[in-house]
C-alpha positions as CSV (number, residue, x, y, z in Angstrom):
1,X,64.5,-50.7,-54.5
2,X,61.2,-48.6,-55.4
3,X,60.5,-45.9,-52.8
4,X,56.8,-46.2,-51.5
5,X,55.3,-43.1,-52.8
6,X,53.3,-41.5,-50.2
7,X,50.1,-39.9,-51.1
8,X,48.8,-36.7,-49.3
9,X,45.5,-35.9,-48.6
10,X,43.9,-33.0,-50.8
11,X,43.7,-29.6,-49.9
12,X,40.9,-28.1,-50.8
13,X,42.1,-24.7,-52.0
14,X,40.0,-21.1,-52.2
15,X,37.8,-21.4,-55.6
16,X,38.6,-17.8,-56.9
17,X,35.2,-17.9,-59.2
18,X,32.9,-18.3,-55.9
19,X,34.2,-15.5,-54.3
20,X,30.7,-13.6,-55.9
21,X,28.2,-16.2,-54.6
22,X,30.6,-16.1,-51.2
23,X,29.5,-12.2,-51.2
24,X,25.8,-12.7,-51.5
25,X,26.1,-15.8,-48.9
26,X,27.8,-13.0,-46.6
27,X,24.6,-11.2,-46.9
28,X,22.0,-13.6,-47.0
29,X,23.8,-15.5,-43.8
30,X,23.4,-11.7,-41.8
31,X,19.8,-11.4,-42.2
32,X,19.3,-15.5,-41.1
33,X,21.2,-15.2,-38.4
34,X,18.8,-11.4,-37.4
35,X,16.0,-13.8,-38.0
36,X,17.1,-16.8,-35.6
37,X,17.4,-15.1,-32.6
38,X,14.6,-13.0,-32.8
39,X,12.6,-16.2,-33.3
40,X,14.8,-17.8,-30.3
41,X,13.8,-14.8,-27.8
42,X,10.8,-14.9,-28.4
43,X,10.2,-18.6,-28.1
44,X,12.1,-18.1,-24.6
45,X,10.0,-16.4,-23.3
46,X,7.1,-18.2,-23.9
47,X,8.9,-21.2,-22.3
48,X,9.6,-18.7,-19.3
49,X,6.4,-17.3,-18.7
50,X,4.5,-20.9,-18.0
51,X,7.9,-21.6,-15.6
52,X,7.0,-18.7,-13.9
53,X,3.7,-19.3,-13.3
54,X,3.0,-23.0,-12.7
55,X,6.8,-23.4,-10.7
56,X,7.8,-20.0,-9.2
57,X,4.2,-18.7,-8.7
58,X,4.8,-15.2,-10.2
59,X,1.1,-14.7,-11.1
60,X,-0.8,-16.6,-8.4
61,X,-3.2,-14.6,-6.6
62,X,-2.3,-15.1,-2.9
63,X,-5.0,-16.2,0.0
64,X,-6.9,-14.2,2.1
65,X,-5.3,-13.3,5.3
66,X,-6.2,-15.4,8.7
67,X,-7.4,-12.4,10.5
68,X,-9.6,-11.3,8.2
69,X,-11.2,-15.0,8.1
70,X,-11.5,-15.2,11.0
71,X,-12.9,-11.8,12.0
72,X,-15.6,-12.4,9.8
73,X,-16.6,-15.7,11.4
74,X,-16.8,-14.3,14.9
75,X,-19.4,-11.8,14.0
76,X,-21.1,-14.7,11.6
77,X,-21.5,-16.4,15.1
78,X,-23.2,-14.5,16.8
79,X,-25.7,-12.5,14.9
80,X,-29.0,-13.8,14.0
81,X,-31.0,-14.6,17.5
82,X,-33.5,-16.9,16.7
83,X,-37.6,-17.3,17.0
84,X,-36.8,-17.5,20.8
85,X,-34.9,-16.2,24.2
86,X,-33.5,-20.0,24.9
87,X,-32.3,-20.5,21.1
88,X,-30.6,-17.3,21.1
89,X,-28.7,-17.9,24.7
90,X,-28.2,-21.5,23.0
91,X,-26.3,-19.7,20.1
92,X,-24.6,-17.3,21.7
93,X,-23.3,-19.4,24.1
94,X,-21.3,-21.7,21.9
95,X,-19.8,-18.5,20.2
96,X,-18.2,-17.0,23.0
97,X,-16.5,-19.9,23.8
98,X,-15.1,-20.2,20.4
99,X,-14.1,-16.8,20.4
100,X,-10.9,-17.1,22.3
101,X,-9.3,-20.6,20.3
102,X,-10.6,-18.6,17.6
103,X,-8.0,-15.3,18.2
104,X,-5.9,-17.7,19.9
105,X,-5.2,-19.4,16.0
106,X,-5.2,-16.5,14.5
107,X,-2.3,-15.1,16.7
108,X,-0.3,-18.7,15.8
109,X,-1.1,-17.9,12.2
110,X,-0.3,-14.4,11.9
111,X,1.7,-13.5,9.0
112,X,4.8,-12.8,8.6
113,X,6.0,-9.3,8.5
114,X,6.1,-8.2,4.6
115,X,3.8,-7.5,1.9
116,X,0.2,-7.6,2.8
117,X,-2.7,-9.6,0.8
118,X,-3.6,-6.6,-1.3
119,X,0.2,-5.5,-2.1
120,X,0.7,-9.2,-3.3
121,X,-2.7,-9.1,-5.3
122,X,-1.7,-6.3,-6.8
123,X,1.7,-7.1,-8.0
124,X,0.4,-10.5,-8.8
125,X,-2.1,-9.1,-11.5
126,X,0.7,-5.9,-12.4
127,X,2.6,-9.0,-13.8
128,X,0.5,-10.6,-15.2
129,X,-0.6,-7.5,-17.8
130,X,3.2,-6.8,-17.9
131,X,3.4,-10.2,-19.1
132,X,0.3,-10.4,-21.2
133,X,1.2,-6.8,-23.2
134,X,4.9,-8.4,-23.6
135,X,3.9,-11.5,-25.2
136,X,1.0,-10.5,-27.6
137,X,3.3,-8.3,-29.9
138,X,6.1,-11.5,-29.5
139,X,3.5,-14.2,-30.7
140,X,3.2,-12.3,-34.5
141,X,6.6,-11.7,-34.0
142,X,7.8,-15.3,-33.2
143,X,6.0,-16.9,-36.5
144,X,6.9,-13.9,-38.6
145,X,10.6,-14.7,-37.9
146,X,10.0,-18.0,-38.5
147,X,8.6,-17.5,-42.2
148,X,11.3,-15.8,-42.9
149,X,13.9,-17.5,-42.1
150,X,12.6,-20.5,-43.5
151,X,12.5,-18.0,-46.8
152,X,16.3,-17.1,-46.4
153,X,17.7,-19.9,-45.4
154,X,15.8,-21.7,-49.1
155,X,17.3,-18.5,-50.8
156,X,21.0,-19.3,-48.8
157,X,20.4,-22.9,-50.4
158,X,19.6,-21.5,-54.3
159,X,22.7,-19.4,-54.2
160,X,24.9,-22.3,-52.8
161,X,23.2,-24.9,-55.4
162,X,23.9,-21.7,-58.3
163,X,27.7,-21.3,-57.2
164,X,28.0,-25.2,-56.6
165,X,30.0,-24.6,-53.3
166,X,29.8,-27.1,-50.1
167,X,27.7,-27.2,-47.5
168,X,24.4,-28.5,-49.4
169,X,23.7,-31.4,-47.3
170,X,23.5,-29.4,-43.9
171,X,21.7,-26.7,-45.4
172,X,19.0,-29.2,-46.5
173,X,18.7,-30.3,-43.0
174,X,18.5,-26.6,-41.6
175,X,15.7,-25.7,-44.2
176,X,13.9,-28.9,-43.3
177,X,14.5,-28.5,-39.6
178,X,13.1,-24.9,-39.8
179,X,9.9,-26.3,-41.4
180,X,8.8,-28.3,-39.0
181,X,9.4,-25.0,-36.5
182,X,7.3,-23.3,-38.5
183,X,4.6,-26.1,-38.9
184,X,4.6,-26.2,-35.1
185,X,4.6,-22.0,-34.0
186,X,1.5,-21.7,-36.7
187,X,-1.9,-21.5,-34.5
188,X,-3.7,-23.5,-36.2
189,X,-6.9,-23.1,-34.5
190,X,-7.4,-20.0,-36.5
191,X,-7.8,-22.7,-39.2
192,X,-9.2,-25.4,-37.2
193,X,-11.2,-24.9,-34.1
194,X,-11.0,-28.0,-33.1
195,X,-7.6,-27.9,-32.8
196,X,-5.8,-26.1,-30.3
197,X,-2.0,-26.5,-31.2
198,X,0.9,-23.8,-31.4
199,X,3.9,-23.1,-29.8
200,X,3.4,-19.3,-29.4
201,X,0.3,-20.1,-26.8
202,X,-2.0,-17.3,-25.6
203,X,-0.9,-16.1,-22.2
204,X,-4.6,-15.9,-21.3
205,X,-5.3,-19.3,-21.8
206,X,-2.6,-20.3,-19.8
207,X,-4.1,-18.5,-17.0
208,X,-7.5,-19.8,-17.2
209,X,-5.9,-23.3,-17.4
210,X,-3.4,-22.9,-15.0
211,X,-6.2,-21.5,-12.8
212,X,-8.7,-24.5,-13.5
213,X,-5.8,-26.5,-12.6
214,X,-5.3,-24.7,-9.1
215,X,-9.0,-25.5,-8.2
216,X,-9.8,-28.5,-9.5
217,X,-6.6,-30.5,-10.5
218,X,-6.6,-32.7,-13.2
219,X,-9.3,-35.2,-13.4
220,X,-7.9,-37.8,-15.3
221,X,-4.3,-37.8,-16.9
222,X,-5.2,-36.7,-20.2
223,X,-6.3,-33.8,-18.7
224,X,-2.3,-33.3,-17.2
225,X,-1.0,-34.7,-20.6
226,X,-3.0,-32.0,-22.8
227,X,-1.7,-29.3,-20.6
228,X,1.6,-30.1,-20.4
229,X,2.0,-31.0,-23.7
230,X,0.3,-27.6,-25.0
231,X,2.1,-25.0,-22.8
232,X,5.5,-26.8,-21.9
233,X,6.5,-29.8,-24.5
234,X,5.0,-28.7,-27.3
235,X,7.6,-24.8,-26.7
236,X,10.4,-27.0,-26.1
237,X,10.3,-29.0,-28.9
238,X,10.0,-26.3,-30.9
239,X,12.8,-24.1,-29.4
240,X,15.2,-27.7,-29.9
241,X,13.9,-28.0,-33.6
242,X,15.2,-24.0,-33.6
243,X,18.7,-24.5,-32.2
244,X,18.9,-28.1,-34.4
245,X,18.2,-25.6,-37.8
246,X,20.8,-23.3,-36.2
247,X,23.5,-25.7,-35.6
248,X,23.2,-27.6,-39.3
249,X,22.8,-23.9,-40.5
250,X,26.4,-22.7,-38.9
251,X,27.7,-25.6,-40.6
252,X,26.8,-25.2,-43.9
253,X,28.0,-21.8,-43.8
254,X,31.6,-23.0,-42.4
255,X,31.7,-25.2,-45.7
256,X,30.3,-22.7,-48.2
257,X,31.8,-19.7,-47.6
258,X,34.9,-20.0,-44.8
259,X,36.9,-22.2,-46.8
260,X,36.4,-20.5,-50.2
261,X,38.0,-17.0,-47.9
């Protein structure tokens, strides 16, 4: 009787003649990786800086103090007599009998001990130039990492496509991914005005925005869509399309170069 003749799946062994391209993948790999988490940092801290100031309140100006409201209306009340004796006594009158709810609210809404209203203002507008001198140099370099790592990870593909190693499909999808990154960090209003769109946003447009918002509100929901979109979807997505060209990027690496060690 025949013995059944058991097949074993192939090994893929180390191909000795790659171990050149494997050298220069080595190298190329080093730089990406520099690339990708510069480009990841800075990305971050876009996304944290509009957390911080439309959720924590980091850079919001704080109100004016109780007291100092409400000793200005006191003396508002009564100055100014008017044309005659009887319309002055009629003014007055009104004002010193408002005077004491008016000190009596004032001692319910008395602050609490801490920082006062001009220690708060000031550390309110010291983070927001910390903040604004931090992400000005991050913007250029956020989409200068970004064009090149698109660049090395197309040169990663030539030399895997050259030494006909593994790997080529992921790599594909990590160039491809990383296109669309850069596509969306770009500012393209530089090219088009009418189009405000970019990832790495201007911190002084948040402000203004996040300040219109504060007074006004949003009038309509485009209005809330547009602004959300701009300075909180629009990061995300691009930090997701990031760590997506990362992941298929680790990948092809594992099948180019690990398995021909």
């Amino acid at each position: 009787m025949a013995q059944e003749i058991r097949r074993e799946p192939a090994v893929r062994l180390p191909n000795p003649g790659a171990q050149p391209f494997v050298a220069a993948l080595k190298t190329v790999r080093f730089f990406a990786v520099v690339f990708f988490w510069l480009a990841m940092v800075c990305m971050l801290a876009h996304v944290a800086a509009f957390i911080s100031i439309q959720w924590l309140g980091v850079y919001d100006e704080p109100a004016a103090e109780p007291a100092d409201a409400a000793a200005d209306a006191v003396p508002a009340a009564r100055a100014g007599p008017g044309p005659g004796l009887f319309e002055s006594v009629a003014v007055a009158a009104p004002a010193e009998k408002s005077a004491a709810p008016a000190a009596e609210s004032v001692q319910k809404e008395a602050p609490r001990p801490g920082l006062s209203a001009v220690e708060r203002f000031a550390r309110a507008i010291r983070y927001r130039e910390c903040t604004g001198a931090m992400l000005r140099p991050l913007r250029a370099i956020g989409i200068l990492m970004a064009i090149l790592l698109l660049a090395t990870i197309f040169l990663y593909l030539q030399i895997a496509l050259l030494g006909r190693l593994a790997g080529i499909r992921p790599l594909t999808s990590s160039l491809c991914l990383t296109l669309v990154f850069l596509a969306t960090v770009v500012p393209w209003h530089n090219v088009f005005a009418e189009l405000e769109f970019g990832s790495f946003f201007d911190f002084e447009a948040l402000l203004k925005a996040h300040a219109q918002w504060l007074k006004f509100g949003f009038s309509d929901i485009y209005g809330a869509a547009s602004y959300y979109l701009r300075f909180l979807a629009l990061p995300l997505l691009s930090t997701v399309l990031l760590a997506l060209a990362g992941v298929e990027f680790a990948s092809g690496y594992r099948e180019s170069v690990v398995v021909n060690e």
